[in-house]
N, CA, C and O atoms as CSV, one atom per row, in Angstrom:
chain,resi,resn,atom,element,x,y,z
A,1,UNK,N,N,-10.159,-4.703,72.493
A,1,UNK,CA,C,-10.803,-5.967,72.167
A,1,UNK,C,C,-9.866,-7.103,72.566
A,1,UNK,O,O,-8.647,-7.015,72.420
A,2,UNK,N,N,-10.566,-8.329,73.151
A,2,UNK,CA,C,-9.709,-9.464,73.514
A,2,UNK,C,C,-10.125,-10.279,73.186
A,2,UNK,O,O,-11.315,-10.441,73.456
A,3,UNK,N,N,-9.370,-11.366,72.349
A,3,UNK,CA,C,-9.776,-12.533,71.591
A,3,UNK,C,C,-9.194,-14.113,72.577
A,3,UNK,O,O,-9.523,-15.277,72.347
A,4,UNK,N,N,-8.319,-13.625,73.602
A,4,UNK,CA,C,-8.332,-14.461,74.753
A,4,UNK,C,C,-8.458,-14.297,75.857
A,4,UNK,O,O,-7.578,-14.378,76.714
A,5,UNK,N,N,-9.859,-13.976,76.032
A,5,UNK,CA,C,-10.336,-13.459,77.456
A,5,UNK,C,C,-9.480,-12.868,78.447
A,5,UNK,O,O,-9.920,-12.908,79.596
A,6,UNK,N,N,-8.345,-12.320,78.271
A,6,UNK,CA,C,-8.069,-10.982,79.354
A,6,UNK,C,C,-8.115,-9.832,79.032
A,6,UNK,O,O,-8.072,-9.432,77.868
A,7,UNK,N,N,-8.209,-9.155,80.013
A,7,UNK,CA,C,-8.202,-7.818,79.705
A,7,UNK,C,C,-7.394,-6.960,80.578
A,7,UNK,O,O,-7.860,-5.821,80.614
A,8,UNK,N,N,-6.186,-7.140,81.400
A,8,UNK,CA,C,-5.214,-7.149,81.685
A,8,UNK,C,C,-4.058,-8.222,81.661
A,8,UNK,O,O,-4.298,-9.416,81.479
A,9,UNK,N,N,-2.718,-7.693,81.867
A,9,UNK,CA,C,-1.724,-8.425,81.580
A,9,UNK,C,C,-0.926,-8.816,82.801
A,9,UNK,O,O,-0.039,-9.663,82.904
A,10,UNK,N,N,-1.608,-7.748,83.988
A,10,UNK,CA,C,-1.007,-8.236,85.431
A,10,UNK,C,C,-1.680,-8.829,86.105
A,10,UNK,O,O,-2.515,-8.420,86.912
A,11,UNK,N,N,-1.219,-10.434,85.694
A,11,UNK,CA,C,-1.790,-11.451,86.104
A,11,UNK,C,C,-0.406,-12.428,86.192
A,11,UNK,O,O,0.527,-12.011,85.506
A,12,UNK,N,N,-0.144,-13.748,86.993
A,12,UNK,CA,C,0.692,-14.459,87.481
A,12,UNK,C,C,0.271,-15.346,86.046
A,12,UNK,O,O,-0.801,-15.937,85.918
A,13,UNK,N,N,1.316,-15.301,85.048
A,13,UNK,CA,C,1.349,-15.937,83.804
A,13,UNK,C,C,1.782,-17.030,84.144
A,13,UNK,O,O,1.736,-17.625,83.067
A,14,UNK,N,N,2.111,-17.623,84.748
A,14,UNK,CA,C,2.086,-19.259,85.231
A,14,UNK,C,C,0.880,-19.748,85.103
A,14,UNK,O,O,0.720,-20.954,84.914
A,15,UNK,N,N,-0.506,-18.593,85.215
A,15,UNK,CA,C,-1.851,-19.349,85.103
A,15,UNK,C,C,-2.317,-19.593,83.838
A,15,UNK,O,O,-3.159,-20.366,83.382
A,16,UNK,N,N,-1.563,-18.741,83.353
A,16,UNK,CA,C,-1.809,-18.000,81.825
A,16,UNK,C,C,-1.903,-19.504,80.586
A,16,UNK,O,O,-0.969,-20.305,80.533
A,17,UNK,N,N,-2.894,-19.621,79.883
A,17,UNK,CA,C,-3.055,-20.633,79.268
A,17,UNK,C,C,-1.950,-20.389,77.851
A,17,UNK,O,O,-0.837,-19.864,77.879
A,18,UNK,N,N,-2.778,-21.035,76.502
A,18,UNK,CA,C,-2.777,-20.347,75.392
A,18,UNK,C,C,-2.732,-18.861,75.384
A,18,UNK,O,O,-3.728,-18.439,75.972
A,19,UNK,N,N,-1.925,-17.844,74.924
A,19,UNK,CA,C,-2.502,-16.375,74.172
A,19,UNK,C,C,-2.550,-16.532,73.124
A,19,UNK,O,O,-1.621,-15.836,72.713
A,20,UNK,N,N,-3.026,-17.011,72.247
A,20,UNK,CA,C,-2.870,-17.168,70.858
A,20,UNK,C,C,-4.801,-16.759,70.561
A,20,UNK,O,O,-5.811,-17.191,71.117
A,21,UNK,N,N,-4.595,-15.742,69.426
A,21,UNK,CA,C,-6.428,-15.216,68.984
A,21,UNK,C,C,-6.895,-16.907,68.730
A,21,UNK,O,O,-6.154,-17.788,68.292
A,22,UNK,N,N,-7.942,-17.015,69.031
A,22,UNK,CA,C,-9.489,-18.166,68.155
A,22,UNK,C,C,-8.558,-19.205,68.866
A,22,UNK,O,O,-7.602,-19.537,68.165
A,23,UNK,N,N,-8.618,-19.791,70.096
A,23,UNK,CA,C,-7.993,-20.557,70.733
A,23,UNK,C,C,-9.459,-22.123,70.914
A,23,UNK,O,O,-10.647,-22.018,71.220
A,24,UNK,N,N,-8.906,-22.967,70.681
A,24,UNK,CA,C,-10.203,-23.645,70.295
A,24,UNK,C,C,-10.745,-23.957,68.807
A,24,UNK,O,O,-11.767,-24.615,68.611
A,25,UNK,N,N,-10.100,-23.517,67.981
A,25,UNK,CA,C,-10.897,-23.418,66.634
A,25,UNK,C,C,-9.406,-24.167,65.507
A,25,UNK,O,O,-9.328,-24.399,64.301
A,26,UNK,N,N,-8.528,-24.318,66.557
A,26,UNK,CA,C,-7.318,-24.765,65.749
A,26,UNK,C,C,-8.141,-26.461,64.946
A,26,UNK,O,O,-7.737,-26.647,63.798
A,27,UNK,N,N,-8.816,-27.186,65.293
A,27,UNK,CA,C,-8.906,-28.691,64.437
A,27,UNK,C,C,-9.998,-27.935,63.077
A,27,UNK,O,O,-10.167,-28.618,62.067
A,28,UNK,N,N,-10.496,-26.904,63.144
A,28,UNK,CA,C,-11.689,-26.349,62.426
A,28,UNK,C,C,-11.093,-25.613,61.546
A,28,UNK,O,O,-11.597,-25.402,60.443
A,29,UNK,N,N,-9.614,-24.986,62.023
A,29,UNK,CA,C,-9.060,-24.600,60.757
A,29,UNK,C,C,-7.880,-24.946,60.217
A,29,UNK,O,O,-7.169,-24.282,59.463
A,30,UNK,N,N,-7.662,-26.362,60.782
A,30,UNK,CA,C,-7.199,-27.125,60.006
A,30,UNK,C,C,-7.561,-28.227,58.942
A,30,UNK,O,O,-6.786,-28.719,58.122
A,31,UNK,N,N,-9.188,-28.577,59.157
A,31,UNK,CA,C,-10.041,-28.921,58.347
A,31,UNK,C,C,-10.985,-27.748,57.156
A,31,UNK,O,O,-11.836,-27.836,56.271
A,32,UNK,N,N,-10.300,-26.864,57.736
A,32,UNK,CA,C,-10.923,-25.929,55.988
A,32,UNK,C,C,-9.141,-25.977,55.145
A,32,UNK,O,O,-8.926,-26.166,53.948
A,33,UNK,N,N,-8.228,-25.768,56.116
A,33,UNK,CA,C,-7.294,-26.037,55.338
A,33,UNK,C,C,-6.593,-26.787,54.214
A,33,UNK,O,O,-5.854,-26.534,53.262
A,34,UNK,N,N,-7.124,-27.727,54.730
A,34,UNK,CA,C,-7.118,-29.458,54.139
A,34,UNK,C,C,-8.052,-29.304,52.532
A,34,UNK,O,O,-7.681,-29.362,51.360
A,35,UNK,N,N,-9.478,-29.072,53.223
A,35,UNK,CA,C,-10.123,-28.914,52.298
A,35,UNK,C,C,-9.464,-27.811,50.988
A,35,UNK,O,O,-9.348,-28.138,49.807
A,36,UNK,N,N,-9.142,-26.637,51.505
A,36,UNK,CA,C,-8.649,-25.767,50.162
A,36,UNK,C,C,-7.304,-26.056,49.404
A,36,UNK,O,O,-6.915,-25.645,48.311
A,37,UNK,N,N,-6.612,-27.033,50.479
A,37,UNK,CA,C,-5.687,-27.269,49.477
A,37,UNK,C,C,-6.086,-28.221,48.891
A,37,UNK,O,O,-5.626,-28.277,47.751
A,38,UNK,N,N,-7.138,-29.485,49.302
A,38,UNK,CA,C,-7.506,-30.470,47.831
A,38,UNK,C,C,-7.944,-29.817,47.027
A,38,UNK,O,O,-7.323,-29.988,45.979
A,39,UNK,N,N,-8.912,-28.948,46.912
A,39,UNK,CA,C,-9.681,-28.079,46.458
A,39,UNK,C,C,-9.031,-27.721,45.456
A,39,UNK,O,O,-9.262,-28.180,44.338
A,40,UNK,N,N,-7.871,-26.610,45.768
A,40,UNK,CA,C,-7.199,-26.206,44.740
A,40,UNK,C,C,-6.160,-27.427,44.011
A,40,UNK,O,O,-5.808,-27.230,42.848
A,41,UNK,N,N,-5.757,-28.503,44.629
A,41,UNK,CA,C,-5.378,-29.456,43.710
A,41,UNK,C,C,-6.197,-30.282,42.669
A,41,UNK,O,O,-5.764,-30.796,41.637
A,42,UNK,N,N,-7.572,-30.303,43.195
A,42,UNK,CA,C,-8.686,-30.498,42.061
A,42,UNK,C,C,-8.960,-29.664,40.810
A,42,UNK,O,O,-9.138,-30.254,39.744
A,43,UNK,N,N,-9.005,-28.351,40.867
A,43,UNK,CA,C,-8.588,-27.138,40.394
A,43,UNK,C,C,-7.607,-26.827,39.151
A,43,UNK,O,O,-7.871,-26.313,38.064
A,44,UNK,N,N,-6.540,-27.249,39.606
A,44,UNK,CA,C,-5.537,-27.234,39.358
A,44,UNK,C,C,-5.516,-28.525,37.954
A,44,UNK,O,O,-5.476,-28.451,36.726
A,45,UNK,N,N,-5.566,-29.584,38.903
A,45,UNK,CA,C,-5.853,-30.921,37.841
A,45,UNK,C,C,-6.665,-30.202,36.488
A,45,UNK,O,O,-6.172,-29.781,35.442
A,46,UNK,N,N,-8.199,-30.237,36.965
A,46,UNK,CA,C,-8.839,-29.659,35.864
A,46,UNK,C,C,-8.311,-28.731,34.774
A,46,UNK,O,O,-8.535,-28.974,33.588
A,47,UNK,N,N,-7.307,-27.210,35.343
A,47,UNK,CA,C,-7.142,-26.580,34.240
A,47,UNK,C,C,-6.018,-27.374,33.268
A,47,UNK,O,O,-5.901,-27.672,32.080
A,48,UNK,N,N,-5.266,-27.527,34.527
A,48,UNK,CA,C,-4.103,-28.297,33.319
A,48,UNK,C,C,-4.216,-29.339,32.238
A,48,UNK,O,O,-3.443,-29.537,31.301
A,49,UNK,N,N,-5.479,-30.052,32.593
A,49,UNK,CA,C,-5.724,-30.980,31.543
A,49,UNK,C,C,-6.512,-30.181,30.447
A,49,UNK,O,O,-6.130,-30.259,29.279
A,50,UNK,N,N,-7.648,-29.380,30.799
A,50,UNK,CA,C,-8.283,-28.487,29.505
A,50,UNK,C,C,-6.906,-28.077,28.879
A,50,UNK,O,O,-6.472,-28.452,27.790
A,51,UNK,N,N,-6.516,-27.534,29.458
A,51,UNK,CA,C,-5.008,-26.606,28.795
A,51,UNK,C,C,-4.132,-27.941,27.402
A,51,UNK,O,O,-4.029,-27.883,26.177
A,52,UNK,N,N,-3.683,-28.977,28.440
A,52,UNK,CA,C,-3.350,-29.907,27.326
A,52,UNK,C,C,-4.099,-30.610,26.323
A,52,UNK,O,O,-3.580,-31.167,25.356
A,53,UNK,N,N,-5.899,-30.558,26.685
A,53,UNK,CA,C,-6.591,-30.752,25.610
A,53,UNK,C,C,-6.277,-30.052,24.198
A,53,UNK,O,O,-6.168,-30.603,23.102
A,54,UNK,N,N,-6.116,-28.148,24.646
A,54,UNK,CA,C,-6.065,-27.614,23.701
A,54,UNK,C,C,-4.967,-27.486,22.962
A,54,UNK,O,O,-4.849,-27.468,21.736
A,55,UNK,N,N,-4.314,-27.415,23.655
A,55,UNK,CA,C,-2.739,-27.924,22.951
A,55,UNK,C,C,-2.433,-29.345,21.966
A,55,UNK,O,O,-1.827,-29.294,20.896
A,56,UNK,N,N,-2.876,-30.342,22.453
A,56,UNK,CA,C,-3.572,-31.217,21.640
A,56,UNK,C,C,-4.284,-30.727,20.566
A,56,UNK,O,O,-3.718,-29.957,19.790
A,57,UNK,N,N,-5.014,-30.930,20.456
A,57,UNK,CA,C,-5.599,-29.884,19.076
A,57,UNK,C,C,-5.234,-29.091,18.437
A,57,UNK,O,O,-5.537,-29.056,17.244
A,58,UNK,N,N,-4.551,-28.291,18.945
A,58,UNK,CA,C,-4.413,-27.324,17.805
A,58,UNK,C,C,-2.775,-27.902,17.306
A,58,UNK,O,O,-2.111,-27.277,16.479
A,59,UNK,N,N,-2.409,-28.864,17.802
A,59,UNK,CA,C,-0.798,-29.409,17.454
A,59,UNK,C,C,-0.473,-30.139,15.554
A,59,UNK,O,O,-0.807,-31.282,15.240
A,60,UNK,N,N,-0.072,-29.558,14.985
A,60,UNK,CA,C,0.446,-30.242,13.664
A,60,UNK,C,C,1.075,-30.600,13.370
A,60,UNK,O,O,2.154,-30.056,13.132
A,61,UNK,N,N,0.715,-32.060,13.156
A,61,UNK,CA,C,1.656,-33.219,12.862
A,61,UNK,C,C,2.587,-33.050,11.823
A,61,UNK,O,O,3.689,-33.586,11.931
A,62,UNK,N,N,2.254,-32.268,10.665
A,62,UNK,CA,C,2.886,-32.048,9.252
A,62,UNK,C,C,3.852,-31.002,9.701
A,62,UNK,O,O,5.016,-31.225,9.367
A,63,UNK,N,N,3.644,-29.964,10.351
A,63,UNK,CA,C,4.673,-28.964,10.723
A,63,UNK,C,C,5.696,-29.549,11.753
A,63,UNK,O,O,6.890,-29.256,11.682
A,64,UNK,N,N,5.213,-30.353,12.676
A,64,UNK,CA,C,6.677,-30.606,13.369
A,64,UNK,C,C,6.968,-31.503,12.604
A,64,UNK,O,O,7.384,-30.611,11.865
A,65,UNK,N,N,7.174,-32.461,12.010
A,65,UNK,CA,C,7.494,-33.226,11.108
A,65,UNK,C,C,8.306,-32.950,9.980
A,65,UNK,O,O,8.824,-33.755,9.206
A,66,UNK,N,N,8.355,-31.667,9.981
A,66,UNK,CA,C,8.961,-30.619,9.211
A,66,UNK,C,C,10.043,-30.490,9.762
A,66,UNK,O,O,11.151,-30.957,9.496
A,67,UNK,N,N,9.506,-29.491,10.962
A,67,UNK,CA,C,10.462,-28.898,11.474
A,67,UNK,C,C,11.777,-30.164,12.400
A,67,UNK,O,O,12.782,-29.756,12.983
A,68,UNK,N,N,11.468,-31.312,12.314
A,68,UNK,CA,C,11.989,-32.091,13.120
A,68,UNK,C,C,12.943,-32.458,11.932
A,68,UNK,O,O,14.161,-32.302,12.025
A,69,UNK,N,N,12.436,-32.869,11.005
A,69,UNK,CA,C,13.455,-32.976,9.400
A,69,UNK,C,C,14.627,-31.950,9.319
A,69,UNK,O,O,15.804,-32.109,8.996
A,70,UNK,N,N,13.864,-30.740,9.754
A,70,UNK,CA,C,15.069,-29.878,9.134
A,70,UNK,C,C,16.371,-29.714,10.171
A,70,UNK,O,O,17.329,-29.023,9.828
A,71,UNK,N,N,16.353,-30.112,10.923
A,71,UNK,CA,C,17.423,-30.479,11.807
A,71,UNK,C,C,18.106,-31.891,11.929
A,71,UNK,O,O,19.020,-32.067,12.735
């Protein structure tokens, strides 16, 4: 199988373009790239703030207040 159209290698590589597989598709996967890393920085945002919601909540003022006294 050839993902850059040759199918031999004895050829005068001076003609020889790119060899690199999906040649052409480099701006296309650099725009899904882009996208998954905002993606996962959106992601990311979201859990961490639920996370400090809950932490928030369940936090007691009377116990550290305590525990901050006793030191």
């Amino acid at each position: 199988m050839s993902t850059i159209g040759y199918d031999s290698w004895a050829v005068d590589l001076a003609d020889v373009g790119a060899i690199y597989p999906f040649q052409g598709t480099e701006v296309l996967m650099v725009i899904i790239a882009v996208v998954a890393w905002l993606a996962w920085h959106v992601y990311q945002a979201k859990a961490e703030s639920a996370e400090l919601k809950e932490r928030e909540a369940a936090f007691d003022k009377k116990a550290a207040s305590k525990n901050i006294e006793g030191y």
